[in-house]
N, C-alpha and C positions, 0 to 999 in steps of 0.2 A: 407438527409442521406439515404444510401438503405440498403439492406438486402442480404446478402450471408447463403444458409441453405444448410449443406452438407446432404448428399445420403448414405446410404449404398449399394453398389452397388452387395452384394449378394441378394437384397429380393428387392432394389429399393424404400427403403420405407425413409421420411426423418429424419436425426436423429439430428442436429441441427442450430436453425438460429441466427445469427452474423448481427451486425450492421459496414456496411463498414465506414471506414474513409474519412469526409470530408478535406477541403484545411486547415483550423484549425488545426484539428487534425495531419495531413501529414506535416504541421511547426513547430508543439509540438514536433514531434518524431523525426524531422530531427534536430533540435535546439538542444535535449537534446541529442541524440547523438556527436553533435560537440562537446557539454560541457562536455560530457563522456571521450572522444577525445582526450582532452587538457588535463586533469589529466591521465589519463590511461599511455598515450602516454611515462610518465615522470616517470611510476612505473617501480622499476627493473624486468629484466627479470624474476627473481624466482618467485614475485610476480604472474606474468601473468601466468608462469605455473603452480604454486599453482590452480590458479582459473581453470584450464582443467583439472585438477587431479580430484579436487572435483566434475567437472561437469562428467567425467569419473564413477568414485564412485557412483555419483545420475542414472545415465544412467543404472549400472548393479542393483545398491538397487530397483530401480524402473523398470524394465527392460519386467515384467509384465504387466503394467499398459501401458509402451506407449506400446509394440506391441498390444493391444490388440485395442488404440487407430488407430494405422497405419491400421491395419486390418479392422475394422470396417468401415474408411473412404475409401480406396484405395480397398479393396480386398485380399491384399497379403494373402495367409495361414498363419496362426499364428505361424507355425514355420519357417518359412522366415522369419516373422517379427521379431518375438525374436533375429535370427542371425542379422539381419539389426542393433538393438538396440545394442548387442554385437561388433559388428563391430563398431562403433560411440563409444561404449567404448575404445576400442585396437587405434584409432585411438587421441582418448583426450591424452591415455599413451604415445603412441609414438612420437608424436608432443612436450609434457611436458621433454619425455626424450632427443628428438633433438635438440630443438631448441637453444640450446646454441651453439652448433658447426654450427647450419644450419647458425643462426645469427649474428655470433663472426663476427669481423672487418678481414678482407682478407687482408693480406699483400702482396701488387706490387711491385718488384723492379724496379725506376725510377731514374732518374737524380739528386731527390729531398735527402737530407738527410734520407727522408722516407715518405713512402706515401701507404695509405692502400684504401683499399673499405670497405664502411659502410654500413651495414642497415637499413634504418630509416622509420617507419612509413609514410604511406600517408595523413591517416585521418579516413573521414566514408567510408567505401565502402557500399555500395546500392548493394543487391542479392537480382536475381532472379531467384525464386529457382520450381522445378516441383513437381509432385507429385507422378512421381513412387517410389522414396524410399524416403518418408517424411522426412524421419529424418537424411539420411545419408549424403543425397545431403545436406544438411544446416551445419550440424559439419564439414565435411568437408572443407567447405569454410572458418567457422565462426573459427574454432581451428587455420587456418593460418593466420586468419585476426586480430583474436583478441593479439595471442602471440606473434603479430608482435608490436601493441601497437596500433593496431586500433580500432574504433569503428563500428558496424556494424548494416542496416537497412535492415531485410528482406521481401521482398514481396511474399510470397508463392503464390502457387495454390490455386484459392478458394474452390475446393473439398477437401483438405484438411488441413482447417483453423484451424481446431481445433487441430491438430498437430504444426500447426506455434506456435501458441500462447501457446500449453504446454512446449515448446522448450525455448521461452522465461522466459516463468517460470521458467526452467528449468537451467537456467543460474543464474536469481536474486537469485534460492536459494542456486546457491552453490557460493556465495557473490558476483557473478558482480557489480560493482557499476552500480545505477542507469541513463541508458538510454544507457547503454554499446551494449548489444543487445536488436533491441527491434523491434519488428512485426509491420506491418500497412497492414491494413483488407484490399481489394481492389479488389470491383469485375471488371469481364474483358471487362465491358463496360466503364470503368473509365481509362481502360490502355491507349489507346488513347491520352490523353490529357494527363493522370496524370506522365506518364513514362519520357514524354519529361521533364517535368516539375523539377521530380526529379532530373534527371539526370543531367539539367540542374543549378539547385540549388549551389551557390558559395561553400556551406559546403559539398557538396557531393566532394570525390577525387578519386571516383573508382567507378567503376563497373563488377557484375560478373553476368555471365546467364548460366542456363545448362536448355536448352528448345530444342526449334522446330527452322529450321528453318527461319519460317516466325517472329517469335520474336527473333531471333538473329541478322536477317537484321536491327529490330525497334531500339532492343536496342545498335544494336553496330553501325549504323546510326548517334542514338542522344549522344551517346559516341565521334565519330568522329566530330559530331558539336561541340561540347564542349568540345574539346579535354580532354577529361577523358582518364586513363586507364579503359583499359576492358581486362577481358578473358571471351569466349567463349566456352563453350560444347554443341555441337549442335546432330543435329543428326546423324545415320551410318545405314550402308549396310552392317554388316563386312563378310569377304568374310572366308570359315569354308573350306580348301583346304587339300582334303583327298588323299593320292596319292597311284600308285599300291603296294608298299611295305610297308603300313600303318598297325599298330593293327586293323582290322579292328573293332571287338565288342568293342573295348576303345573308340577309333573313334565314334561309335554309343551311347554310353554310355554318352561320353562329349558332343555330338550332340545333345542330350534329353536336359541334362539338361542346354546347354546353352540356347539352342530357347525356353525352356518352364518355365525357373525359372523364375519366379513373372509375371504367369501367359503372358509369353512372353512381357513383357512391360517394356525393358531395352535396353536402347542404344548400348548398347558393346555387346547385344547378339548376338550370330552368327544368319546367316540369309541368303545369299547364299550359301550353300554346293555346292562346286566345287570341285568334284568328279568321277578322272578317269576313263574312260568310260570301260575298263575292270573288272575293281571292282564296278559299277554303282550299278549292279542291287545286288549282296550281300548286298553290304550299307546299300539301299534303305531298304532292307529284316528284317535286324538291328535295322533300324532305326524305321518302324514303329512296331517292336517288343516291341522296348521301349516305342515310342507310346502307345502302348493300356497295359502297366502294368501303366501309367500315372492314379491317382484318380482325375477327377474330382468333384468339390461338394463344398459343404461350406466350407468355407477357417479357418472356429473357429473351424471343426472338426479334432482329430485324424486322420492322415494319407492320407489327401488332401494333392495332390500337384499342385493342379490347379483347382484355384479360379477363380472370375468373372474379366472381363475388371474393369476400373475401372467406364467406364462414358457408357451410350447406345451409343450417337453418335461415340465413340470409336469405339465400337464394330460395328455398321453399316457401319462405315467408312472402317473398315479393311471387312468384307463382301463382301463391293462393290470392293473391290482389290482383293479380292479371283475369282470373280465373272466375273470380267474381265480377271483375268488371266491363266483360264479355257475358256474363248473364244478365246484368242487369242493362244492357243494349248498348254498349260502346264496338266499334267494329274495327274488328283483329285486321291490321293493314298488312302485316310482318309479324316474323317473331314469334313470340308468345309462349313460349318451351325450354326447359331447361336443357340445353345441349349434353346428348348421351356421351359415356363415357368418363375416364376421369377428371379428375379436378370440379371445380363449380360457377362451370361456364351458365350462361343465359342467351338467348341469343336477341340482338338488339331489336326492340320491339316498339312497333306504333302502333297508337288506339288512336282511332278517329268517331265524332259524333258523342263526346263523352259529355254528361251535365251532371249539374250539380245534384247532390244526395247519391250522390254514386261512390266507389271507391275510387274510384283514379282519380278523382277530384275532390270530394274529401281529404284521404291521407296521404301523407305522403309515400310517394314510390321512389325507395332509395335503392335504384340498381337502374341499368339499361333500358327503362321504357317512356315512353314519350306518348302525354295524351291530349291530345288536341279537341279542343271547345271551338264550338263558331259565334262568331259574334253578329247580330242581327247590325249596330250601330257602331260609333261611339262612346256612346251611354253605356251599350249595354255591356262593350268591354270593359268598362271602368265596374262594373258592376260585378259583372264576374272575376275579375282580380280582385277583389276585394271580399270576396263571398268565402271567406277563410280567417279561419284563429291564426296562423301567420303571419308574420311580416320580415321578412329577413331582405331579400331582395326583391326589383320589380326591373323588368327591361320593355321598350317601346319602341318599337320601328316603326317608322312612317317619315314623313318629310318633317326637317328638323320643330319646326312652331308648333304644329299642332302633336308634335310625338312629346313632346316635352309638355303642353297643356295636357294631354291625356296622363300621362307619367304623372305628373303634381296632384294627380287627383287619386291616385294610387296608394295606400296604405306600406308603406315600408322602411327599412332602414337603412334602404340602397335603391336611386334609382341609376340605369344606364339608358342613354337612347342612344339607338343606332350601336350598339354593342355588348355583349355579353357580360353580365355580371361576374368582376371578379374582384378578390382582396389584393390591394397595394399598401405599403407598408407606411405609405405616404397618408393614408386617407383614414380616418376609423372605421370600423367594419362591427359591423352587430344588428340586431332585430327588436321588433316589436311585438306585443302581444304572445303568443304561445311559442316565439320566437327568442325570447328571453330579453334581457335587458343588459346596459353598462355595455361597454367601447371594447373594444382592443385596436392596437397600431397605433399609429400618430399620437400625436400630444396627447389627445382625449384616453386613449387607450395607457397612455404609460403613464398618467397623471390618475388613472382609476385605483392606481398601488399604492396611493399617497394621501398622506393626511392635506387636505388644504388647509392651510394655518394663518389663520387672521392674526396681524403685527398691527398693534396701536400704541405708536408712542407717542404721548401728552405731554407738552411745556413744559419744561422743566423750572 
């Protein structure tokens, strides 16, 4: 058995060690889920949203206690985190208050005397889930998985284990039955073997991931061997398209704080500004105005709004993309340096003059920097937003007609005008292309855990 010991990554110092799950333990928790599974599956719906109400209620009574967890492991400022824990509440309400109309039986008219579509549970679904927003990324999932009448196994990030494991707490206490949700410890040397394995498993019937990448390939890889469902939230580029007849200080204002809230380490935050080349340099003027009213510093203080990465290698990792992308001609506005001293700060950074085949626009930059493209036209902005394996989000400011014609021409699975891309528990949220595929949230999202079941009753 090995050991996982998470980081505080404001001071770097370690603040606890976890014993991962062997092949034992990883049969216990998949086992007792299936038998969680089989009863659940058979409780009427009010029950099931009874039980999101309560976890809703536990989430705001205690709402103190995890942000203060999410921050200590991850970095977030402590008032991001509280909003995260808040949102995970609005999110248990509104799932408890849909799901009856999300799930009700759909009536077809067929040839049949009468013939509907049903919803019906799958089983366990197996998530894997990251650790930019500990807690949102797993309610999310778990509030459509669970009210759907399934059972659910989550495999967190191990930087922040200690948030998986109060999350499951945090379900038995507001009454899940026993092995309904339930965590399995698993450092990332054990992914390798262990993923197939699960995923593989006869009682597993689903699978969900919101990562990287290179573990969306693994996981939706060993999904396709074993023909599971999957959905996918992978990662974005999203393309932040400001145009000559834009607010321009609103523009700058949403630009902050999309590339810089949770210490820039969110998939839907903006991250190319593509940015008519007329209005360029006011932008640019805006943009790091907002920049430098940005508090960096410890994320438990009063009036930080930018905390540390969450990991060193993170941070090194995004440096060396900075670092390249000031060689290959984009121009260091701000920024651009890992902040001396403890913890693993960055400091908030713009690139200006950046194009394509470069890194800053290529790949993704998942931390504090912001790299602005200029756009000759119209055209040619739709062009450059689209000049990416990507599609997760897309944003367009300009005057409401034409921001919205350019938007529709934009490749994605989100567009906003005139506002920052965010997820509401109201709306489905997901990408396209190297962005992943399948819903979360809304009906689409909690209806992705269910068999759709074609009813054909014939004359009797």
């Amino acid at each position: 058995m090995g050991r996982i010991t998470t980081v505080d990554p404001a001071t770097g110092h370690d603040l606890t060690t976890y014993d991962t799950f062997d092949e034992a333990a990883l049969d216990a928790a998949i086992g007792g889920a299936h038998a969680a599974y089989a009863a659940w599956s058979q409780h009427p719906l009010g029950e099931r949203t009874d039980l999101l109400r309560a976890v809703g209620k536990l989430l705001t009574e205690k709402r103190e206690e995890y942000a203060a967890l999410i921050t200590a492991e991850m970095g977030k400022p402590l008032a991001e985190a509280l909003a995260e824990v808040d949102k995970c509440a609005w999110n248990c309400d509104v799932v408890a208050d849909s799901a009856a109309g999300w799930l009700a039986d759909h009536e077809v008219a067929s040839s049949a005397s009468s013939s509907w579509l049903s919803y019906e549970p799958l089983g366990v679904v197996f998530a894997v889930m990251p650790w930019n927003y500990p807690f949102w990324q797993v309610l999310r999932f778990a509030c459509a998985a669970l009210v759907a009448g399934n059972a659910g196994v989550l495999k967190h990030s191990p930087n922040v284990t200690g948030c998986a494991l109060a999350i499951e707490t945090l379900f038995a206490e507001a009454g899940a039955p026993a092995g309904l949700f339930t965590t399995v410890v698993l450092a990332d040397d054990q992914l390798p073997e262990a993923t197939p394995r699960i995923i593989g498993d006869p009682r597993i019937a689903a699978v969900t991931l919101t990562g990287s990448e290179r573990a969306g390939e693994a996981v939706g890889g060993a999904a396709g061997r074993f023909l599971k469902k999957s959905v996918l939230e992978l990662g974005g580029s999203d393309p932040f398209v400001v145009l000559d007849d834009a607010d321009l200080p609103a523009a700058a204002a949403a630009a902050a704080k999309s590339r810089f809230g949770n210490n820039g380490q969110s998939c839907i935050a903006a991250k190319r500004f593509i940015v008519s080349a007329s209005v360029a340099d006011e932008f640019v003027a805006l943009l790091v105005e907002r920049v430098a009213a940005l508090e960096l510093g410890d994320p438990t203080a009063p009036g930080t709004t930018v905390g540390p990465m969450a990991r060193s290698d993170l941070r090194d990792g995004l440096h060396d993309q900075v670092t390249r992308a000031v060689a290959q001609g984009a121009t260091l506005v701000t920024g651009g340096e890992p902040v001396p001293g403890a913890g693993y700060y960055y400091a908030p950074t713009v690139l200006d003059h950046v194009e394509p085949r470069t890194v800053a626009f290529d790949e993704e930059t998942f931390g504090p920097v912001a790299a602005v493209v200029r756009a000759r036209d119209d055209d040619h902005a739709v062009e450059l937003a689209n000049d990416t394996d990507y599609g997760l989000g897309a944003a367009v400011w300009g005057s409401s007609p034409r921001a919205l014609a350019v938007g529709r021409r934009i490749r994605s699975g989100a567009l906003f005008v005139n506002a920052m891309v965010a997820s509401d528990p109201r709306l489905p949220f997901g990408g396209i292309g190297r962005s992943g595929y399948g819903r979360e949230l809304s009906a689409e999202g909690t209806r992705e855990f269910t068999n759709v079941r074609t009813v054909f009753v014939g004359g009797a």
